[in-house]
N, C-alpha and C positions, 0 to 999 in steps of 0.2 A: 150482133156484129157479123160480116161477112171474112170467114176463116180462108186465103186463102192460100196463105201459106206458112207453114209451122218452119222450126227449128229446135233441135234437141244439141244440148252443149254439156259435154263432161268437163268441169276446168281438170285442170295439172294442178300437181303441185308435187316438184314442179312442170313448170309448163314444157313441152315438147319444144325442141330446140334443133335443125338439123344438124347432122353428126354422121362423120363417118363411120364410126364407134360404135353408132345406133345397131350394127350389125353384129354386134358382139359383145356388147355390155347391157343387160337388161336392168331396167327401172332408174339409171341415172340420169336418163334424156329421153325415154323412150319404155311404153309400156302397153298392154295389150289393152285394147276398148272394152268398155264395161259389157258387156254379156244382157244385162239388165236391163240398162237404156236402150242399146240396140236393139232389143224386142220392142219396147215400147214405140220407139220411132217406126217401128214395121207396120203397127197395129195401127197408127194414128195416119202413117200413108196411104192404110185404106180407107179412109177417110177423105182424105187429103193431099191427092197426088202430089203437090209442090212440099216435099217435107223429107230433110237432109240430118245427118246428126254432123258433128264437128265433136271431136272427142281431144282435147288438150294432151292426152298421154299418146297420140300419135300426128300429130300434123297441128297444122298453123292455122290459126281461123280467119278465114272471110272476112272480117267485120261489115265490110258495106253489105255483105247478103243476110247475114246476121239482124242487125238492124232493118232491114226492109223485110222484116218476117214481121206477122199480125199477133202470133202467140209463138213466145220461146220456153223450151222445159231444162232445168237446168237441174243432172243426178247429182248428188253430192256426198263422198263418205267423209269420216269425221276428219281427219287428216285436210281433204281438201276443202273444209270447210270456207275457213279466208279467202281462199283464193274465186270461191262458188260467189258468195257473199260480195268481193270486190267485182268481179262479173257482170252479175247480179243489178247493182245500183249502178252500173257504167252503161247497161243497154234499157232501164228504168230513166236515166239521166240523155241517150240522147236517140232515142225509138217511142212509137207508140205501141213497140210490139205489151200485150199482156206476159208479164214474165209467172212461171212455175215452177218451186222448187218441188224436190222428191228425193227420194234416196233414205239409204238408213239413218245415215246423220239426219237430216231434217225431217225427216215422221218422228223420229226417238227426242228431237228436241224443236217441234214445230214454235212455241213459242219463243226459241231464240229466231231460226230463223225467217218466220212470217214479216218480220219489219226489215227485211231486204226486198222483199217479194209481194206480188198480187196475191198468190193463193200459194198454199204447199198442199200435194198428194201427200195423202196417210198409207203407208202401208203398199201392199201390192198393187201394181194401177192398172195391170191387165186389162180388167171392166171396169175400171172408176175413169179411168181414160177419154171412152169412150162418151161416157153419161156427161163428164165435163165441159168436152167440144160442145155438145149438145146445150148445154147450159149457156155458155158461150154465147154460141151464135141465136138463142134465145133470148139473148140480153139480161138474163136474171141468175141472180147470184147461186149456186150449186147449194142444192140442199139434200143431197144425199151423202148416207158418211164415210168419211175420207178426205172431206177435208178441213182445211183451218185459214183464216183469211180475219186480215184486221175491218172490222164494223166501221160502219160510218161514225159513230161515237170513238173510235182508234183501241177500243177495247179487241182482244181478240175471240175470234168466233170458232168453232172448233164444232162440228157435226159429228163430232161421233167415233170411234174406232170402227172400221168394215170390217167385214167378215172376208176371208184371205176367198181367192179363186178357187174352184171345186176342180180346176182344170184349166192347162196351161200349155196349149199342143202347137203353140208361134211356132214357126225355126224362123229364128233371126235372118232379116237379108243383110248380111256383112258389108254385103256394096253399098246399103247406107250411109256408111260412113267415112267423109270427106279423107280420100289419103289413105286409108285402109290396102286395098288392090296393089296400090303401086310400093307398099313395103309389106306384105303380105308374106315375100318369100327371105322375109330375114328372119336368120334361127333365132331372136330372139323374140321373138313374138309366136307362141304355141295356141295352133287353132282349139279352142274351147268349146265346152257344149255344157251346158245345163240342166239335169234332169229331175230332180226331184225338190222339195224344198220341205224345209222344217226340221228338227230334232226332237225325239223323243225324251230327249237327258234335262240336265239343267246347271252345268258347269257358271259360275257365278261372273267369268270375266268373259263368257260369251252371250255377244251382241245377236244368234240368227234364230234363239228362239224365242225374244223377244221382241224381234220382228216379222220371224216368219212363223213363229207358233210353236208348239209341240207337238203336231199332229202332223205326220210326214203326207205332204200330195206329192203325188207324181203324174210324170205324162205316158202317154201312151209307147212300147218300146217301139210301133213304127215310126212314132214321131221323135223319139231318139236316134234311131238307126239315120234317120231321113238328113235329121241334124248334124249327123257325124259325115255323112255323105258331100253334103255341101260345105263344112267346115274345111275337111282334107282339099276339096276341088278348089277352093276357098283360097288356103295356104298350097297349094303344089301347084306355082305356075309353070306356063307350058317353056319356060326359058328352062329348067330344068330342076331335079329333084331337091330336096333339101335336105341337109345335111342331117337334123335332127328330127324325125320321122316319127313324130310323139305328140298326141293328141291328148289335156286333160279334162275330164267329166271333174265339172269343179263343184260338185256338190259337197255341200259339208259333212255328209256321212250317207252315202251312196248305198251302204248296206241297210238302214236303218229299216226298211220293210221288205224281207227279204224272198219274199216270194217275187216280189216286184223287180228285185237283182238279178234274180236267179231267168224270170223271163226275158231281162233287157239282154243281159249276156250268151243269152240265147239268142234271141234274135240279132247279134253282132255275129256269133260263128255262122248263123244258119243265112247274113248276108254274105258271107265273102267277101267282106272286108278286111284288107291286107294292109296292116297300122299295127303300130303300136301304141300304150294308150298308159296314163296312168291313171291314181285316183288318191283322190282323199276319203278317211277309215279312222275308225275309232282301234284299239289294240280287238277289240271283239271276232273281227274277221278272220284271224291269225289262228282260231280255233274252228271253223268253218273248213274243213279238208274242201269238202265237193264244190264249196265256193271259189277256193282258192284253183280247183283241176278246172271250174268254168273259165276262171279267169285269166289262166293260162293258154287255152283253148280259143279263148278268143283275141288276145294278141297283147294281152295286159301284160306288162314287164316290169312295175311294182306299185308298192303302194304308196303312199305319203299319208304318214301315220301322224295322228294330232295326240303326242306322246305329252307336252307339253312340259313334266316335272319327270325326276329321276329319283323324288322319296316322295315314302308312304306319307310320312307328314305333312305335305303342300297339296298330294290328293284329297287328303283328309277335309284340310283348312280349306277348299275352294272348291266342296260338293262335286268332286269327280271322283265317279266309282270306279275304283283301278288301284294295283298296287302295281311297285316296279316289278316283283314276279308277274306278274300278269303280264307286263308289257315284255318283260324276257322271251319269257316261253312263247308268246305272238311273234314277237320277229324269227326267233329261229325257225318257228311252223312255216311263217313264211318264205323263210331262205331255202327251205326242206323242199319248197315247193317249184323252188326255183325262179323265185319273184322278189327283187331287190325290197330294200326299205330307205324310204325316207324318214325325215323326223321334225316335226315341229314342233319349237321349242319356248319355253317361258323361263325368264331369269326376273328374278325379284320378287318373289314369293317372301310372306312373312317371315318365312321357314330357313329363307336363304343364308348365308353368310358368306365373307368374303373368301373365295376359292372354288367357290359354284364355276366360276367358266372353266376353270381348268379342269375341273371335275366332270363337268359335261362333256370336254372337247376326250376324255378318256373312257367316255363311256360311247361317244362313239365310236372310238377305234377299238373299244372292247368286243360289239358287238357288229361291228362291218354296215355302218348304216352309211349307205352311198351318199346320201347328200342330205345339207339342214337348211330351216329357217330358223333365227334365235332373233328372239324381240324380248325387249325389255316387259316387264308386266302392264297391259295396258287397258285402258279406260275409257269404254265407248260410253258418252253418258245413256244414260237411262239404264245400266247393270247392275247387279247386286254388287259386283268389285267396285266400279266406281262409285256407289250413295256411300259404302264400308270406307272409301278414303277418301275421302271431300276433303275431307279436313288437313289430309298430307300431301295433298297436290300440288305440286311447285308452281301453275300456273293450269290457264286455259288456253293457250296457244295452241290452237289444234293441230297446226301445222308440222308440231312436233309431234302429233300421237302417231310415229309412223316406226315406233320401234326404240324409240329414247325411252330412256328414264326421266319419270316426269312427275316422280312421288318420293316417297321418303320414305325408305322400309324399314321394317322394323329391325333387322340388323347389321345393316350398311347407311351408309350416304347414298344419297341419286349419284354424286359424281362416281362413287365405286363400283354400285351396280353398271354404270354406262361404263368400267371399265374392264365390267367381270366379262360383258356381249362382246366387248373388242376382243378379249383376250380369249374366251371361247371360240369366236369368228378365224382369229389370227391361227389357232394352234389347227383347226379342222382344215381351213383353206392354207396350209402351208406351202412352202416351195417344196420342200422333201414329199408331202403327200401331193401336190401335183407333179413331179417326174415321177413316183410310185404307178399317180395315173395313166401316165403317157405310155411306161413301161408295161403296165400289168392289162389297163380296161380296151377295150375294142367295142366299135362304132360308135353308134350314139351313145354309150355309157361313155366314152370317152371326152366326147363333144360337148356333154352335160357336166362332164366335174371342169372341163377348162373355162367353159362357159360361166359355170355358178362362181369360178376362183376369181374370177376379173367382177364377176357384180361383188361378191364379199370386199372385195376390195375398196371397187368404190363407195359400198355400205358402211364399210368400219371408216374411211374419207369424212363421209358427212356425219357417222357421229362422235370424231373427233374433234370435230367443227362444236357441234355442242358440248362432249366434252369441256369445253375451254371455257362454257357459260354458268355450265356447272358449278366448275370449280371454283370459279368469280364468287357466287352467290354463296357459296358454300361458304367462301373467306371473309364476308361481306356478314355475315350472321355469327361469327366467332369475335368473342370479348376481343379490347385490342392488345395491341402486346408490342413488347419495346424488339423490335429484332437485334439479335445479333449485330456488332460491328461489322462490314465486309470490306475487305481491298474494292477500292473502284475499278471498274471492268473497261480493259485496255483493248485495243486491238488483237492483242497478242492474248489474251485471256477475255474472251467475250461472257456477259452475264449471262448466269444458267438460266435456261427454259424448261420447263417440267415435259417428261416426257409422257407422252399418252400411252397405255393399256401395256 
């Protein structure tokens, strides 16, 4: 077939929506483009000059250009699955484009989704990318592995697991993508870079090293540096600077080969690059002195620590090597250092009981940790946490794996746990700790807690929203029972409504 022009689509979920709001609330209508697709659309443009990404977490899609594309690639994480999916059979239903899924969600569960789609990329697609077009436009079905595709018998075909990339030196063109440039300079949205892939660990409720391996690749630090260069130029239009002046390296453990750190952070001081930057770390780093004086040196102002549990017993249960000592004495090295901490966090551990959020929200004002992420325990399929709880899932609704409670733990209800994250959310993002803010932080540390208080906000919103489905279901599976008499509810005495978190 004659390629001659592609489209790469992230859906939403939910889908980008204009907003004023967009400029200061992050992830409730508005969120930064996949880092991941956006390279792959790079890679496939040189191929294929006519070739656009449309990303749903920042702008509105085309459809008629959409549809007049020959081959569309659609990424998908497990959250936006539905929404990939409805996508999916809507441009299958009225294009002849060839549709492609990819992403973690679909390599980790291709034979769910190969019956929305022509074919789904396996894994990395850097070079399986390439060989595909190829395939393509050779009219014969791709036999090299990485991918999976339904047979002409409707059975599905699957070639193989590939072997990951030796080497990954893209920088994404950001102008790829439709709507990008033109809200580029709103503080919610922080220019990204990508540098390394894989983990050496084997935490059971993470999805990236059985996607991207145990064996850390990385790129070269000039093709880091080079990335961070155009990211900043990227985000800092010339109408003037922005407020939040903070660049993240979103790798999921940026230390993990450390000679490899050690020269990237080199070659960031020895550019002259004037950023500030943050990162995601394991508690390991926090013992690394020379790492931490690099990291200083080169304009890094904290770290975003995947602290996840606050007892030895949940590290235990969920093959993460770490005690809470360990994670103490890291953040204070770090603060020693003069390098904030963040904390990301996990509630609904077997381990758990009811008073974990308030427990959590005390232990970070115990130890000064500037800002959190708290999600309910969650369940990428294909992990060792989720085969462990098949069996207590409240459902498969992907769309809720985006931080609900969506299991059944071992000592709480899902409705409790989704009320220990509210109430963890509510006590850290308070009103007393943001005038604390207003009073005590300066610059961007400032802009970052007002900024994270209005997303908490809208976070604990929607999931009091489920909240409410929760607790339905919850009442819905309890013997019945003769209630109480009650006075009928008058104007003047309205019937009670249960309060959330």
């Amino acid at each position: 077939m004659e390629i001659r022009k592609i489209r790469f689509l992230e859906p939403g979920s939910p889908a980008y929506r204009p907003a004023f709001k967009n400029r200061f609330v992050y992830e409730e209508t508005i969120r930064n483009p996949s880092i991941g697709l956006m390279t792959l659309a790079t890679i496939a443009r040189g191929r294929v000059p006519d070739t656009r990404m449309y990303s749903e977490s920042i702008s509105l899609v085309d459809w008629k250009d959409v549809l007049d594309a020959d081959v569309v690639f659609l990424g998908v994480f497990t959250f936006a699955a539905p929404r990939g999916y409805k996508l999916a059979q809507y441009i299958k239903a009225h294009s002849k484009a060839v549709v492609v899924m990819g992403g973690l969600h679909a390599s980790m569960n291709y034979m769910e989704a190969v019956r929305y789609c022509d074919y789904v990329l396996l894994g990395e697609g850097d070079e399986s990318i390439g060989e595909f077009l190829d395939a393509l436009a050779a009219g014969r079905e791709p036999d090299f592995p990485g991918v999976a595709y339904r047979g002409r018998d409707g059975e599905t075909v699957c070639t193989g697991a590939r072997r990951p990339p030796e080497r990954f030196e893209t920088v994404p063109d950001r102008g790829i993508v439709v709507g990008y440039r033109e809200r580029a300079g709103y503080n919610t949205l922080w220019p990204q870079v990508h540098a390394s892939r894989g983990c050496p660990h084997d935490c059971d409720y993470c999805a990236v090293v059985r996607h991207f391996g145990r064996r850390v690749r990385t790129r070269s630090p000039e093709s880091v540096v080079e990335d961070i260069r155009q990211a900043i130029a990227f985000h800092e239009p010339a109408r003037g600077r922005r407020l939040t002046q903070m660049l993240w390296i979103t790798d999921d453990n940026f230390f993990a080969d450390r000679a490899w750190a050690v020269s990237v952070l080199e070659a960031i001081i020895d550019s002259g690059i004037s950023y500030h930057f943050t990162i995601q770390a394991r508690y390991e780093v926090g013992f690394d002195d020379e790492m931490l004086e690099l990291m200083k040196r080169a304009g890094f102002t904290e770290v975003a620590m995947g602290i996840e549990f606050i007892e030895d017993e949940s590290f235990e249960m969920y093959h993460k090597k770490c005690t809470k000592d360990d994670v103490v004495r890291s953040i204070r090295n770090i603060q020693a250092h003069g390098l904030g901490v963040r904390g990301l966090f996990i509630l609904g551990a077997d381990s758990h009981t009811k008073g974990v959020g308030a427990r959590l929200a005390a232990f970070v004002e115990a130890y000064g940790i500037k800002g959190v992420l708290i999600q309910a325990m969650y369940f990428v399929p294909g992990t060792p946490a989720y085969e462990a709880a098949k069996d207590r899932l409240l459902h498969r609704d992907w769309e809720k794996y985006c931080g609900n409670a969506v299991h059944r733990p071992a000592r709480m209800t899902a409705a409790e746990l989704q009320r220990e994250v509210i109430c963890a959310s509510r006590k850290i993002y308070s009103p007393a700790r943001l005038l604390r803010a207003l009073l005590t932080r300066r610059g961007t540390d400032r802009v970052l807690f007002i900024g994270e208080y209005l997303w908490q906000a809208s976070v604990r919103k929607r999931m009091r929203r489920e909240l409410a489905n929760l607790e339905a279901a919850e009442l819905a599976t309890q013997p019945a029972q003769i209630p109480p008499a009650q006075p009928a509810a008058t104007p003047a005495q309205p019937a009670a409504t249960p309060m959330a978190g």
